[in-house]
N, C-alpha and C positions, 0 to 999 in steps of 0.2 A: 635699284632701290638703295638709298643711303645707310650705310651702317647706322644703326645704331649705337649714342654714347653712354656710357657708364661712368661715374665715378671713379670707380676702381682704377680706370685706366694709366691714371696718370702717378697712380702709386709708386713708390718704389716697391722691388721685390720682397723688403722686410717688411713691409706694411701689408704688403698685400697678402701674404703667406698667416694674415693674423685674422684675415676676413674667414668668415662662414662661407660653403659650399653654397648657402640656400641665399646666400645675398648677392651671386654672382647675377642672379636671372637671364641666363644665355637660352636661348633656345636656337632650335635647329632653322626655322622658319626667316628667313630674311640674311642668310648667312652661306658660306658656300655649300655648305653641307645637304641644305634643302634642293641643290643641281645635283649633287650625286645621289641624295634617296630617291628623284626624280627619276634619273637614269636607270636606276635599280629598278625600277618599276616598270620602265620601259620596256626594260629585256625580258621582265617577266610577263609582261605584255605579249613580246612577241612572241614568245616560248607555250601564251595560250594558258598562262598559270593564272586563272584569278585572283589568288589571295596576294594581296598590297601589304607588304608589313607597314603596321606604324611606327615610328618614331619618337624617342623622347631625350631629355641630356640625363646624364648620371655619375656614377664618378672612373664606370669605366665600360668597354665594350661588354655586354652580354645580351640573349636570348633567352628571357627568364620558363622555364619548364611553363607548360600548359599556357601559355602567351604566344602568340604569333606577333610579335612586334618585337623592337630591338633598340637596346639605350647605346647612346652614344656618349662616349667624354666628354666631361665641359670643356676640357683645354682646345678641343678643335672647332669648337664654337665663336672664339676670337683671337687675333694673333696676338695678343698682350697677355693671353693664356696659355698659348702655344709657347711663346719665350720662355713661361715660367716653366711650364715642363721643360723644355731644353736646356736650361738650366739643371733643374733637378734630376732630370734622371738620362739626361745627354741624349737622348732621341725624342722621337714627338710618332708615337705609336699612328698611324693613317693619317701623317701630315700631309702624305700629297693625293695629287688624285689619283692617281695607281693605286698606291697601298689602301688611301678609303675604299675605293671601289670594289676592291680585295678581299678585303675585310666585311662589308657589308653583302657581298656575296655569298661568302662565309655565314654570317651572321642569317642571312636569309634562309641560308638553310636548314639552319636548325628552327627561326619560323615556319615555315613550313614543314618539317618536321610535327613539329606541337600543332599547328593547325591543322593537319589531316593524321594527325593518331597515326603518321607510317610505321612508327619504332611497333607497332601489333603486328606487324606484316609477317608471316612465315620466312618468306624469302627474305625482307631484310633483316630478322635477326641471323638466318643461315649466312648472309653474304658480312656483315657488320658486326654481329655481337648482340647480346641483350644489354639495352637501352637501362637499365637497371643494374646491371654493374657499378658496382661502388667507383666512384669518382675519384681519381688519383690526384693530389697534392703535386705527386713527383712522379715522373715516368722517364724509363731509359729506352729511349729509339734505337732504330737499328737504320744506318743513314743509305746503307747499300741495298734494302727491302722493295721489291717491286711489288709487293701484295699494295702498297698505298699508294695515292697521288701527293704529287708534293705540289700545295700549292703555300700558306702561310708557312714562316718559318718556322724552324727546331722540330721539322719532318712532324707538325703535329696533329693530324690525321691517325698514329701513333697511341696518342693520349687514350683513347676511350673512343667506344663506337657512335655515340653520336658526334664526334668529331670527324671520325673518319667519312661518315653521312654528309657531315657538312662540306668538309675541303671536299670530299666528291662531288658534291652537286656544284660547289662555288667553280670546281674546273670544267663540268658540265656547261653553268650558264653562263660564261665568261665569251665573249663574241670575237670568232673567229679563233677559237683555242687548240680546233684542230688535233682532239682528245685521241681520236681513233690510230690517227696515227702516231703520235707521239706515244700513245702508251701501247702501240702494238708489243705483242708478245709478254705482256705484262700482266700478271693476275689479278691485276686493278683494273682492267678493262671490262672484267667481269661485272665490276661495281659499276662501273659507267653506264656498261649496257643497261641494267638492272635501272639506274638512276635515268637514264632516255627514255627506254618502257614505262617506267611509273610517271615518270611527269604526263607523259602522253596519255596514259588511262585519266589521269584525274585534271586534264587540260578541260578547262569550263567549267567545272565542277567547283561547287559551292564548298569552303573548311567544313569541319565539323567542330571547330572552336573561332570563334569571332569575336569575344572579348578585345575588347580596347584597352584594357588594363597596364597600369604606367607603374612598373615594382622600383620600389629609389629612386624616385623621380629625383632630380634634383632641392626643389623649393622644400623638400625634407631631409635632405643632409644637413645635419647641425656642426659637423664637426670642422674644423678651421683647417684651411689648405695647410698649412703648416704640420698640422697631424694625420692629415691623407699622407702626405709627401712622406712620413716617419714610416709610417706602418709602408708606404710604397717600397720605400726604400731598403726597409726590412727585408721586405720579401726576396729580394734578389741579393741580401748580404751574402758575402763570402771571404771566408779568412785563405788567399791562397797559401800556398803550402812553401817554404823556404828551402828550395832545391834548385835554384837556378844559379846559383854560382857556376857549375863547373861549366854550363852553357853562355854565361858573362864572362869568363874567362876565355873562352874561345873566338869571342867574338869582338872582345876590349881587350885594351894593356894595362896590366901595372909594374910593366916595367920603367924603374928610373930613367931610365935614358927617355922616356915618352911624360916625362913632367909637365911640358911646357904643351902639349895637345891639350884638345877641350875635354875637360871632362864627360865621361859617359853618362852620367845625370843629366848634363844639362842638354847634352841634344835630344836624350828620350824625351824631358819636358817641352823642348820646342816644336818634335813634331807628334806629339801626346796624341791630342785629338784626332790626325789623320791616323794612325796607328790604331788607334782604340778603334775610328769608323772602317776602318779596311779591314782589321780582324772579324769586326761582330758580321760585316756583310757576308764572309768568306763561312766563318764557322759556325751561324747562326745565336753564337753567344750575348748576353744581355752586356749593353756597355759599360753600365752602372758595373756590373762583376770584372768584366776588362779592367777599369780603371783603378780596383783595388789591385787586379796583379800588378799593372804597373809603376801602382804605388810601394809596392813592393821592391820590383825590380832598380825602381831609382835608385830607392834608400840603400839598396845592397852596392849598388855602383858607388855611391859615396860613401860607402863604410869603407868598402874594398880600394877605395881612389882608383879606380878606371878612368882610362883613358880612350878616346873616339880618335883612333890612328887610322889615317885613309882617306876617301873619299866619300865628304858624308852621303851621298846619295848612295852609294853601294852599302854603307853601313846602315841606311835605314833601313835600306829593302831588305837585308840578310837578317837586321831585328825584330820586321813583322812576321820574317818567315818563322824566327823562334819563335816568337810570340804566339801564330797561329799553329806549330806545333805543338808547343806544351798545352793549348788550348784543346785541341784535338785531344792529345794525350790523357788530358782533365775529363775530357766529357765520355771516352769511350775505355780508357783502360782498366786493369783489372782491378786498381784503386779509385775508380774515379766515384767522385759526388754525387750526389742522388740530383736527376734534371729536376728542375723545377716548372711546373706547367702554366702555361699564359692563365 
């Protein structure tokens, strides 16, 4: 089937960032997106699950409470939308098919969730939590924890107990994930089991919520990508903190006699982007927040006139290693910032 064209497409990015959410008209339907709800459906097919989540765009991944269906981003609905977020916020959240499928895995299960009322269940409040727990803004994980499965990043399973519900069941229905063993010995196996047993009693079984209901659909977003991208952007601000000199000094020279090397700004800028992508894979950090540390870090190499003496490939690798330690250090020390949750 031929894509469909838009106007929009041929915009530049400041033009485009001026459009309405509600004037994009992407839908999932004719687009890749419509193969993987497909496939999600498949597997829950085969697993004997009746209930089909439905699908809608919005302006970002959720599973709205008492709805069994699930919105998806506009930006993954076209690749001229997809650049924009790449741009903006230097990743593209379930751009490929692994992480979609991932994700909408995830996302299913908290449909399902909402469609059979599980969060009433005895046992899963014993095994999860009460589903009624206030909603955390920010949560500190604990990355070494075998009580949870790790399947999306920043261990967030963590977050609240219908999360943990979900990344459970999202490692549950993933084909071929080979749960039992991988998480032997683990007191997340518990949830597994629990999460096997239940899908299996209510296999064939009709929800007890069936509403088709589309919350933010997109064609009611008024507000201009421009100002999604601000308030985006907001969310993941962060002022890092001005203590990495005595770790730039260890690692650069300002000694005179090293005048004439390249300066240590300008190699952090030229390998920026692989540095920012190889930390956030490693530490599960948001890039958007990487790229102010390193804005950071530049500026203090050129205050300090550092020098990149050596062999740049060894000098870069020993700068991501800083990099992913003070990140490390940011997200778990006895100073560190409150996590911010997807």
């Amino acid at each position: 089937m031929p894509r469909r064209k838009f106007a929009w497409e041929k915009l530049s990015d400041d033009e485009l960032l001026k459009q309405r959410l509600s004037s994009l008209r992407v839908t999932v339907e004719g687009t890749w997106l419509e193969d993987c709800v497909a496939t999600l459906h498949e597997e829950l097919e085969e697993r004997g699950i009746r209930l089909r989540p439905h699908t809608w765009i919005s302006s970002e991944w959720f599973s709205p409470g008492g709805v069994p269906g699930i919105a998806i981003p506009f930006y993954l609905a076209h690749p001229r939308l997809m650049k924009l977020e790449k741009r903006m916020m230097f990743d593209v959240e379930g751009g490929t098919w692994r992480e979609c499928m991932a994700i909408l895995r995830h996302e299913a299960g908290h449909a399902i969730q909402h469609g059979f009322q599980l969060q009433r269940r005895r046992r899963w409040q014993q095994l999860f939590g009460p589903s009624s727990k206030h909603y955390p803004r920010y949560y500190r994980p604990n990355p070494a924890s075998r009580r949870y499965v790790q399947h999306l990043r920043l261990w967030y399973a963590q977050s609240h107990p219908d999360e943990d519900f979900a990344e459970t069941f999202a490692v549950w229905l993933r084909p071929r994930s080979n749960w039992r063993t991988r998480y032997a010995g683990w007191p997340a196996l518990k949830k597994l089991e629990y999460v096997d047993e239940l899908m299996s009693e209510i296999a064939g079984e009709r929800p007890l919520i069936t509403t088709r209901e589309r919350i933010d659909p997109l064609s009611r977003l008024s507000q201009t990508l421009e100002d999604h991208y601000k308030k985006k952007q907001a969310f993941y601000a962060f002022t890092p903190p001005k203590t990495y000199d005595r770790d730039l000094f260890r690692l650069f020279s300002a000694d005179p006699r090293h005048h004439r090397s390249k300066p240590a700004a300008a190699l952090i800028r030229r390998h920026r982007a692989q540095i920012r992508q190889l930390v956030a894979r490693w530490t599960g950090e948001n890039q958007l927040t990487l790229d102010a540390v390193l804005d950071e870090m530049i500026s203090r190499c050129r205050e300090l006139d550092l020098r990149a003496v050596g062999p740049e490939q060894k000098l870069v690798l020993d700068f991501i290693v800083l990099v992913t330690a003070k990140t490390m250090h940011a997200m778990f020390g006895p100073s560190r910032r409150k996590w911010i949750a997807l």
